[in-house]
MARBA-40285 format. One record per residue (C-alpha): residue number from 1; residue in three letters; y, x, z. Coordinates in steps of 0.5 Angstrom, whole numbers. Example, Ala and Ser with C-alpha at 12.3 -4.5 7.8 and 13.67 -1.06 7.14 Angstrom:
<kevexs>
<kevex><k>1</k><r>ala</r><py>-9</py><px>25</px><pz>16</pz></kevex>
<kevex><k>2</k><r>ser</r><py>-2</py><px>27</px><pz>14</pz></kevex>
</kevexs>
This chain:
<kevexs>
<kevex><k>1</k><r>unk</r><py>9</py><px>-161</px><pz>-134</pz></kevex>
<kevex><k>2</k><r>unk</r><py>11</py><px>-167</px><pz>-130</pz></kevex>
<kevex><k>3</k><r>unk</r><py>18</py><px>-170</px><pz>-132</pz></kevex>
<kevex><k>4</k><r>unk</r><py>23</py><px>-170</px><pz>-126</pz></kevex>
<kevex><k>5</k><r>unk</r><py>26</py><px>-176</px><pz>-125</pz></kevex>
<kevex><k>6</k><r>unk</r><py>34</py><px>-177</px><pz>-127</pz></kevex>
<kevex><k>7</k><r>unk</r><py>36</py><px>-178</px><pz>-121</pz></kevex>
<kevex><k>8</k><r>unk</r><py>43</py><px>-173</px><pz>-120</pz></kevex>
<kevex><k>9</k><r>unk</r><py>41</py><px>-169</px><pz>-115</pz></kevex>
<kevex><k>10</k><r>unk</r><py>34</py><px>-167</px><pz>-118</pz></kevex>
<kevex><k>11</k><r>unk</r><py>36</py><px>-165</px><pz>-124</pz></kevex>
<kevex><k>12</k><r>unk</r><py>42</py><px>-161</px><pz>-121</pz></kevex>
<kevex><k>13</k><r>unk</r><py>37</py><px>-157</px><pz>-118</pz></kevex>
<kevex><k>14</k><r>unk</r><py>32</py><px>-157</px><pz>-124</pz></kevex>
<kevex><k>15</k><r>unk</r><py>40</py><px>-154</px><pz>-128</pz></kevex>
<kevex><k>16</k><r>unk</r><py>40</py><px>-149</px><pz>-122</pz></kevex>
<kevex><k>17</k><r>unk</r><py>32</py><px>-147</px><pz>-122</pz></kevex>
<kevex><k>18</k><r>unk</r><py>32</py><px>-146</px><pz>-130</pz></kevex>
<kevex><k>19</k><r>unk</r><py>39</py><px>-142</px><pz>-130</pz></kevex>
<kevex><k>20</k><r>unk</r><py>40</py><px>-138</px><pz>-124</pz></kevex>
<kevex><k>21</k><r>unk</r><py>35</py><px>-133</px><pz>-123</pz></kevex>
<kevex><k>22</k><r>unk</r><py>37</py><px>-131</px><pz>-117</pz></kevex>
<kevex><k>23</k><r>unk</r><py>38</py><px>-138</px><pz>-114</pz></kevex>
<kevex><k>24</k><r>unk</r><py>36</py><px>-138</px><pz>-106</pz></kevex>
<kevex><k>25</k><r>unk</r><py>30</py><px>-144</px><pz>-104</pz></kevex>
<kevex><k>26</k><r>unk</r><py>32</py><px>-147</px><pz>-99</pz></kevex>
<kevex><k>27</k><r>unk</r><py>25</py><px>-151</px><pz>-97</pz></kevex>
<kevex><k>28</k><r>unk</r><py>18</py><px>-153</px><pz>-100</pz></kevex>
<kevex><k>29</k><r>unk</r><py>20</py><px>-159</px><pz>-104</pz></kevex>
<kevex><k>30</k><r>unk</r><py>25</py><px>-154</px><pz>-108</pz></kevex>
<kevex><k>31</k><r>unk</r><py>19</py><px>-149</px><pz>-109</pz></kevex>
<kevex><k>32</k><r>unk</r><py>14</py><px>-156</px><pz>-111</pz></kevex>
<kevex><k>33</k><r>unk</r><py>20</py><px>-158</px><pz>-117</pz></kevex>
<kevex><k>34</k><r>unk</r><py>20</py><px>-149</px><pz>-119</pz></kevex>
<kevex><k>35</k><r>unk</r><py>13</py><px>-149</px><pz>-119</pz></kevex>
<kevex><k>36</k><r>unk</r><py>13</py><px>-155</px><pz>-123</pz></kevex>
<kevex><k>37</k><r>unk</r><py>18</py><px>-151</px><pz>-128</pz></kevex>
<kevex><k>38</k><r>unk</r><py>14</py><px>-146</px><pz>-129</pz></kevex>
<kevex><k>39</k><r>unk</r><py>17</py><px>-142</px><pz>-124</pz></kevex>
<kevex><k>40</k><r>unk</r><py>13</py><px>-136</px><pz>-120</pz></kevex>
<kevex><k>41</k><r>unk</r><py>13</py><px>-130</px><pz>-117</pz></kevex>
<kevex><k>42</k><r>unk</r><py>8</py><px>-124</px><pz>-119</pz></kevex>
<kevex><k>43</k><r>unk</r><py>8</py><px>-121</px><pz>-111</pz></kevex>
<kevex><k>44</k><r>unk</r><py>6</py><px>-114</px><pz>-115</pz></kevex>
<kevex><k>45</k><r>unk</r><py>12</py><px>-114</px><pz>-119</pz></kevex>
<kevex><k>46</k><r>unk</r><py>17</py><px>-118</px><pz>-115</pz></kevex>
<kevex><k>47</k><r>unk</r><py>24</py><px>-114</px><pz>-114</pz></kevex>
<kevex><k>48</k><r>unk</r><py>28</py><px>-114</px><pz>-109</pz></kevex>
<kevex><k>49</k><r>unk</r><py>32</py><px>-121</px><pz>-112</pz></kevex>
<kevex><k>50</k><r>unk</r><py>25</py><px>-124</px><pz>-113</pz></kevex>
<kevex><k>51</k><r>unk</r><py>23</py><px>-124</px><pz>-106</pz></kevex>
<kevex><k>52</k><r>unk</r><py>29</py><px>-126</px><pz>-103</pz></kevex>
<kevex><k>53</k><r>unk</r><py>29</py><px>-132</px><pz>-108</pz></kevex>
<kevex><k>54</k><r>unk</r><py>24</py><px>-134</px><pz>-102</pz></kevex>
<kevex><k>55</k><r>unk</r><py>26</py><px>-138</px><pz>-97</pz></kevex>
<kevex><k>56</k><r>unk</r><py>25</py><px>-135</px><pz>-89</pz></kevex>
<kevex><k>57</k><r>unk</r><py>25</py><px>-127</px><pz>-92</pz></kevex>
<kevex><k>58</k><r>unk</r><py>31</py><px>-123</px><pz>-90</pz></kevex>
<kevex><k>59</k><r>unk</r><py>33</py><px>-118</px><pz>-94</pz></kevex>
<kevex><k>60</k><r>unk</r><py>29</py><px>-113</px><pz>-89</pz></kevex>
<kevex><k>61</k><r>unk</r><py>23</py><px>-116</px><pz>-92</pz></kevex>
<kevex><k>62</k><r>unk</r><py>24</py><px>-116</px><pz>-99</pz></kevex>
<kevex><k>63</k><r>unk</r><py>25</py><px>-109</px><pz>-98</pz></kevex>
<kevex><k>64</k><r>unk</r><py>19</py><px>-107</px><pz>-94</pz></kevex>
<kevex><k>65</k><r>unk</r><py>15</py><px>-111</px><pz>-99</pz></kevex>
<kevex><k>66</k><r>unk</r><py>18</py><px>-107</px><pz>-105</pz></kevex>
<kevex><k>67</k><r>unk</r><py>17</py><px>-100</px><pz>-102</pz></kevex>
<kevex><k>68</k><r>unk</r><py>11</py><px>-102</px><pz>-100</pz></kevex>
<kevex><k>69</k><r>unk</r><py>9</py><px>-104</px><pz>-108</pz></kevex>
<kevex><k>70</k><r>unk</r><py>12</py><px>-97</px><pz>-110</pz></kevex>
<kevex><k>71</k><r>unk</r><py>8</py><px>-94</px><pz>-105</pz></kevex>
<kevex><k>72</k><r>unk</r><py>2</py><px>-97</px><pz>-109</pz></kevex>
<kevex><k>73</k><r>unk</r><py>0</py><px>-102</px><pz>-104</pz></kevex>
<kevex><k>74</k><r>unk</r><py>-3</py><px>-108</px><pz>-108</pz></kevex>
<kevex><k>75</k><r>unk</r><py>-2</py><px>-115</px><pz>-106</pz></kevex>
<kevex><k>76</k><r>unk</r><py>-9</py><px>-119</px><pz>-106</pz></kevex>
<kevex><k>77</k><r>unk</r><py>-7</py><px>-127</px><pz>-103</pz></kevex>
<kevex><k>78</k><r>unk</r><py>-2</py><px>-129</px><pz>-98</pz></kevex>
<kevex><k>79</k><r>unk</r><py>-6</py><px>-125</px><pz>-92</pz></kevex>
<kevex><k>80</k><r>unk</r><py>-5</py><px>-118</px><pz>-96</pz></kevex>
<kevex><k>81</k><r>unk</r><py>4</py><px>-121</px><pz>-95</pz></kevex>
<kevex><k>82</k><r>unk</r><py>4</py><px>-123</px><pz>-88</pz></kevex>
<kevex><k>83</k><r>unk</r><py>0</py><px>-116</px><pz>-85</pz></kevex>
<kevex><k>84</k><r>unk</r><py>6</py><px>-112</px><pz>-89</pz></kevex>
<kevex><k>85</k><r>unk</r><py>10</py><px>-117</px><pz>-86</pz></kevex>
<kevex><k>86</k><r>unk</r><py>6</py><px>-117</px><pz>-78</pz></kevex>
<kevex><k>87</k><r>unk</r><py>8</py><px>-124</px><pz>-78</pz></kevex>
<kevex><k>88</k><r>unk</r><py>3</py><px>-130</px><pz>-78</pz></kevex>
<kevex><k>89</k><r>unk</r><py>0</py><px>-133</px><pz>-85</pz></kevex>
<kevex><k>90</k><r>unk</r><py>2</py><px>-139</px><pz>-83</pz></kevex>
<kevex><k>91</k><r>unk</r><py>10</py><px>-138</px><pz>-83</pz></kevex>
<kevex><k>92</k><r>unk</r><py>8</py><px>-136</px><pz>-90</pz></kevex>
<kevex><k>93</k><r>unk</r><py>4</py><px>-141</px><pz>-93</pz></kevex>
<kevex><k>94</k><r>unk</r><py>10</py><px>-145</px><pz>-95</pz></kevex>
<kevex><k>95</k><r>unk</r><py>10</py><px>-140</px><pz>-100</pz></kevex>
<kevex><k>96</k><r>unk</r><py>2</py><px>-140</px><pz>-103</pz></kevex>
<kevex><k>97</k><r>unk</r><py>4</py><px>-145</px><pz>-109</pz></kevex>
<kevex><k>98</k><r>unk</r><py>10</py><px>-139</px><pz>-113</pz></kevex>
<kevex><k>99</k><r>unk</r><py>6</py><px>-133</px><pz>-111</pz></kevex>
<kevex><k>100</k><r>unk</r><py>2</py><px>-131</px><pz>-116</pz></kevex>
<kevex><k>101</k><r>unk</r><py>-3</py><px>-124</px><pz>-114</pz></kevex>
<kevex><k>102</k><r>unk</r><py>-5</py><px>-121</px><pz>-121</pz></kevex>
<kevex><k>103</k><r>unk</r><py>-8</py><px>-114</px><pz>-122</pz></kevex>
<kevex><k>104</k><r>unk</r><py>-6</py><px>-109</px><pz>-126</pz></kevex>
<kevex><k>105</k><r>unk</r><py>-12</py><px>-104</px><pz>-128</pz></kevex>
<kevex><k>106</k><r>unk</r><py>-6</py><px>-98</px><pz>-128</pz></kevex>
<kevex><k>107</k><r>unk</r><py>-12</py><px>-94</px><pz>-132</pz></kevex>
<kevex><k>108</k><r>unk</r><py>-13</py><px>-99</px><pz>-137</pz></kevex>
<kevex><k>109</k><r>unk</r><py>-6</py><px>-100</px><pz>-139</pz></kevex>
<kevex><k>110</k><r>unk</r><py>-2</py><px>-97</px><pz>-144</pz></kevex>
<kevex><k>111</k><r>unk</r><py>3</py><px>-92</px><pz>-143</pz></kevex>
<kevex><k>112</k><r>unk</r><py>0</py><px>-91</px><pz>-136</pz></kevex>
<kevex><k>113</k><r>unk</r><py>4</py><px>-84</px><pz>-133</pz></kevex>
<kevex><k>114</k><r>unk</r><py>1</py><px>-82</px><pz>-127</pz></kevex>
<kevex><k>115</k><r>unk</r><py>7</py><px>-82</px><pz>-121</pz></kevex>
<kevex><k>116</k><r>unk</r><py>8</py><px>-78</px><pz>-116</pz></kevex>
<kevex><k>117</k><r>unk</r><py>13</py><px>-78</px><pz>-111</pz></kevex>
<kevex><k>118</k><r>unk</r><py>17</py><px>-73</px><pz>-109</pz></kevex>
<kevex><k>119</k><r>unk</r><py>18</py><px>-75</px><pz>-102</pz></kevex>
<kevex><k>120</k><r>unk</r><py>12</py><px>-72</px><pz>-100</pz></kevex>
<kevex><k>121</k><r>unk</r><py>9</py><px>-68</px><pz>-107</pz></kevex>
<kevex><k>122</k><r>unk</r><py>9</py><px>-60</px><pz>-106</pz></kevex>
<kevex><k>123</k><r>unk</r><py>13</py><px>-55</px><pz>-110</pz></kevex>
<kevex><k>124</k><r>unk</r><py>6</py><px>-54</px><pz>-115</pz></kevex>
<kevex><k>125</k><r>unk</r><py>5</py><px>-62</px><pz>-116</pz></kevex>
<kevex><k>126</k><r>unk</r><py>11</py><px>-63</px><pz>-118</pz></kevex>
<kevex><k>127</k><r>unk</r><py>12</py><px>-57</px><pz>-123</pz></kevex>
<kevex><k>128</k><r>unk</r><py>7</py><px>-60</px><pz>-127</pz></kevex>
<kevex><k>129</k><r>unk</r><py>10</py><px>-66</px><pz>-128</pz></kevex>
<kevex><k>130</k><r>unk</r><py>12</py><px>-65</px><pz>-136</pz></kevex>
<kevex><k>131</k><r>unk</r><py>20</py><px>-65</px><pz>-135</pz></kevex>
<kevex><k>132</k><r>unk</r><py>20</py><px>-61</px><pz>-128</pz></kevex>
<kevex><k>133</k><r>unk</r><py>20</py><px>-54</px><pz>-128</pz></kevex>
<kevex><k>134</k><r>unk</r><py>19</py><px>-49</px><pz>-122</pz></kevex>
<kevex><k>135</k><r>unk</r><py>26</py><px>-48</px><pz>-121</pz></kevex>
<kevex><k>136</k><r>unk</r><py>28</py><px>-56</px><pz>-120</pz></kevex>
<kevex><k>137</k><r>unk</r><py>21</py><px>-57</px><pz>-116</pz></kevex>
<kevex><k>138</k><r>unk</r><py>23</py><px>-52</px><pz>-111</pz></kevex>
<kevex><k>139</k><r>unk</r><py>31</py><px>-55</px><pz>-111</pz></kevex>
<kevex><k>140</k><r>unk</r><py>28</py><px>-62</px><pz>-110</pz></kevex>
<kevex><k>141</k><r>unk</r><py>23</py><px>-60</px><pz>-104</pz></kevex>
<kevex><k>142</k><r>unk</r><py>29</py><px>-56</px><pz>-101</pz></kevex>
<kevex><k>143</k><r>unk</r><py>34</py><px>-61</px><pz>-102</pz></kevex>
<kevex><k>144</k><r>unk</r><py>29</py><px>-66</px><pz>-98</pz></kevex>
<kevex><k>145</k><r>unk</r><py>27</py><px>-61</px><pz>-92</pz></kevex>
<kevex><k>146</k><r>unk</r><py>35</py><px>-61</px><pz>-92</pz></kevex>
<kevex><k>147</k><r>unk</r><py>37</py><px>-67</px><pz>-93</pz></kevex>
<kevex><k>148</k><r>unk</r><py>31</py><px>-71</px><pz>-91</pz></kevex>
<kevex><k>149</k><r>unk</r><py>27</py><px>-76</px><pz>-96</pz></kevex>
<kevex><k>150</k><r>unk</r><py>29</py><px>-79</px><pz>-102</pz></kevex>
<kevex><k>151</k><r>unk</r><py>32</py><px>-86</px><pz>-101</pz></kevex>
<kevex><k>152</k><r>unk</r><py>31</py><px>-89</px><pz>-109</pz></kevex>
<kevex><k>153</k><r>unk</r><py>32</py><px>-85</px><pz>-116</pz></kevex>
<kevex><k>154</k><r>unk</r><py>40</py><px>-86</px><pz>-115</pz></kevex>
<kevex><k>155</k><r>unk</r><py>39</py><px>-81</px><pz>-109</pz></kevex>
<kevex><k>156</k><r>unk</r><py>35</py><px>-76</px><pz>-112</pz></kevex>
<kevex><k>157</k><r>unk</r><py>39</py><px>-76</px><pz>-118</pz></kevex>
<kevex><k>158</k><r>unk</r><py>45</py><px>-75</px><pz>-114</pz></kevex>
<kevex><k>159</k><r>unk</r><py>43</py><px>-69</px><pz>-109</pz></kevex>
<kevex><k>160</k><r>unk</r><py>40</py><px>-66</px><pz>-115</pz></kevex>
<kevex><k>161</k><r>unk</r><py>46</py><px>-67</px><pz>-119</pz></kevex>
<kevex><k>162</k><r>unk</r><py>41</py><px>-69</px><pz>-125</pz></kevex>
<kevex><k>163</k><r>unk</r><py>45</py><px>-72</px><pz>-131</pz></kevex>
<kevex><k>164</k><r>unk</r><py>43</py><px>-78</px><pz>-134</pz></kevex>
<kevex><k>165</k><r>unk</r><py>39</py><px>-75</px><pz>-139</pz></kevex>
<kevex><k>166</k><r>unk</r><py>35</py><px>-71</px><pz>-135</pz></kevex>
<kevex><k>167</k><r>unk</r><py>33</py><px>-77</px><pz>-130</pz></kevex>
<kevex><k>168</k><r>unk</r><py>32</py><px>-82</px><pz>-136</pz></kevex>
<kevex><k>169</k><r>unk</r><py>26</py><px>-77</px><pz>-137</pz></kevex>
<kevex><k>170</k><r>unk</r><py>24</py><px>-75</px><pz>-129</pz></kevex>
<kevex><k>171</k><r>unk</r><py>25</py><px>-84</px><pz>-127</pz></kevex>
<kevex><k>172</k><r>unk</r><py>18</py><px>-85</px><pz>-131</pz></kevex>
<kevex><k>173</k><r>unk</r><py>13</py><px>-79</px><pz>-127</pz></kevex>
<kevex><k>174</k><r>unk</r><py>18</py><px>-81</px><pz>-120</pz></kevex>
<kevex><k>175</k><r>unk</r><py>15</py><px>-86</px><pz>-115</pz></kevex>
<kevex><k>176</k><r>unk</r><py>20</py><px>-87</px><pz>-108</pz></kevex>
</kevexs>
């Protein structure tokens, strides 16, 4: 890694970068100097914050690209960004140097849970999930042809009225 000079300026940005993860990039340079500190944002994990550190995406964007991620889209290269995002790569290009596309073979993984979304899963799929018996599989489908879609887990635990205990156990098979 290449030492930043001392000048005052870069090394309040290099302090800001290293200590404030939510700290927004204002150009190319800032994301040159966070990339040289090691900084990088996996476009297949990024939450809401990490996209928003970006320069040039609303808040909007970073949501999209989110629902996007939790609906099982992957994120291959920049391209696979702009075409979520129906804006030219060319916008985005700045952004090449801090987004890093992994894989992740779900499969291969560890604890994998498969996650179904409840949002469009039936009565029946639902209640094969080990924490949901039939009675709450068919509240949550009621529940969703009254009120419409589930926004995000605090939606579903509130229309539900699940307690904490109960949705500490459902949050790790749900997918919104």
């Amino acid at each position: 890694m290449n030492w930043l000079p001392l000048n005052p300026k870069l090394q309040k940005l290099r302090s800001k970068l290293l200590n404030d993860p939510y700290y927004r990039l204002q150009s190319g340079e800032e994301i040159a100097i966070a990339v040289e500190l090691g900084i990088r944002i996996d476009a297949n994990q990024a939450s809401v914050d990490d996209w928003l550190r970006l320069p040039g995406l609303s808040i909007h964007q970073a949501r999209s690209l989110v629902e996007l991620q939790s609906a099982g889209v992957k994120f291959y290269c920049l391209e696979d960004i702009a075409a979520a995002l129906s804006m030219p790569v060319h916008r985005l290009e700045p952004l090449r140097p801090i987004l890093n596309f992994s894989y992740y073979d779900e499969e291969a993984l560890g604890d994998y849970t498969p996650k179904i979304n409840p949002n469009t899963a039936t009565v029946e799929s639902l209640a094969q999930v080990p924490v949901i018996d039939l009675s709450l599989a068919q509240a949550v489908v009621q529940n969703r042809a009254s009120s419409g879609p589930y926004r995000n887990l605090v939606d579903f635990q509130r229309r539900l009225n699940l307690s904490g205990n109960a949705i500490a156990q459902i949050m790790y098979y749900l997918r919104f």
